[in-house]
C-alpha positions, 0 to 999 in steps of 0.5 A, a space after each residue: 192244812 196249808 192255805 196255798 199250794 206252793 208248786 202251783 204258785 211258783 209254777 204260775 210264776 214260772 209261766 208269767 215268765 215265759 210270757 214275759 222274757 222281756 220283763 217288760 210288764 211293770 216291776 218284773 225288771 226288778 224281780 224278773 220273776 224269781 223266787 226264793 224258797 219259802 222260810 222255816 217256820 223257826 224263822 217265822 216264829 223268832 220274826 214274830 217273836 222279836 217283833 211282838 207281832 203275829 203276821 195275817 195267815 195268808 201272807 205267813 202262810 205264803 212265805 212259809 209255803 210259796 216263798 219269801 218273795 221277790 216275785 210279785 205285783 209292783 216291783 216284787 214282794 219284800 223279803 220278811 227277815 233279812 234284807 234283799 241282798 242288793 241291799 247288802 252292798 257298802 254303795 251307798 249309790 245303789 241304795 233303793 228307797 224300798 230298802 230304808 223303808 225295810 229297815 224302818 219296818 224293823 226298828 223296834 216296837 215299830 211293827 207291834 205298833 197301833 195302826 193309826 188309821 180307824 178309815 181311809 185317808 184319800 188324797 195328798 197326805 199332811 201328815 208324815 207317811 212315817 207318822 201313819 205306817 207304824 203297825 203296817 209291814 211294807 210288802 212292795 214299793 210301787 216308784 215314785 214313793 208310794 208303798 204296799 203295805 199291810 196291816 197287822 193289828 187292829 180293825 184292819 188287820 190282814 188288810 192291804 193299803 196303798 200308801 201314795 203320799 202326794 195323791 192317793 193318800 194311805 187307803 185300802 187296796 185289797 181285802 187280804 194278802 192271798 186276794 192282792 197276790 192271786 189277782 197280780 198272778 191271774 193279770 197276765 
């Protein structure tokens, strides 16, 4: 059973586009509404495997049946097992803050790591963001350093936070995964 219907998703993708040819709704110059196919599931499976995590269903099952990002709410959804190819380049001046915080993600045990958060944590944050990611995957950068994230393990696990350091603080956004993706898909 499949938990989201890929051709209709991309089609609704397809559609934002074309209200959109300007990308001028926030994010689209940055992901201008592409999609890239959806993983193997071997790919998902070695991903889990090397980071001793299991990704929430509804955000495994998009990437295995909609696609690995890059269209998506904010500036687009983060790729989950390799780097976005503009960050591939050797200039060091084009480098995006989204794609340390993407290598971040990936360091070991970092994933697999206990979220540090029992509740929501409001305002200007006093503790380090990088002190309270760990055991969260960085989905989509929102500018101005704050960060979709979501969590995978512990009470909140399945759950999208918004991490804004200097005001909003790290709090809950969404319930899930497929709830976060279908509201940006329905905002047009």
């Amino acid at each position: 059973m499949t938990l989201w219907d890929g051709a209709r998703v991309r089609e609704r993708v397809r559609a934002l586009a074309e209200l959109d040819p300007r990308c001028a709704r926030f994010g689209a110059d940055t992901h201008r509404y592409g999609m890239r196919p959806p993983l193997p599931e071997t790919e998902i499976c070695r991903f889990e495997a090397a980071h001793g995590i299991v990704l929430p269903a509804a955000y495994r099952a998009f990437v295995a049946e909609v696609g690995d990002g890059p269209a998506g709410p904010d500036h687009g959804l983060m790729p989950l097992a390799v780097p976005r190819p503009e960050a591939e380049t050797d200039d060091e001046d084009d480098e995006w803050a989204v794609d340390h915080e993407w290598r971040e993600d990936r360091l070991p045990g970092r994933l697999a790591a206990p979220f540090a958060l029992a509740g929501p944590l409001p305002g200007l944050l006093r503790t380090p963001a990088e002190a309270l990611t760990p055991g969260t995957l960085m989905l989509a950068e929102q500018g101005c350093g704050m960060y979709v994230r979501l969590v995978l393990n512990g009470p909140h696990a399945g759950e999208i936070w918004q991490l804004d350091p200097d005001w909003g603080g790290f709090v809950p956004a969404h319930r899930d995964f497929r709830a976060w993706y279908e509201e940006w898909l329905h905002k047009a």
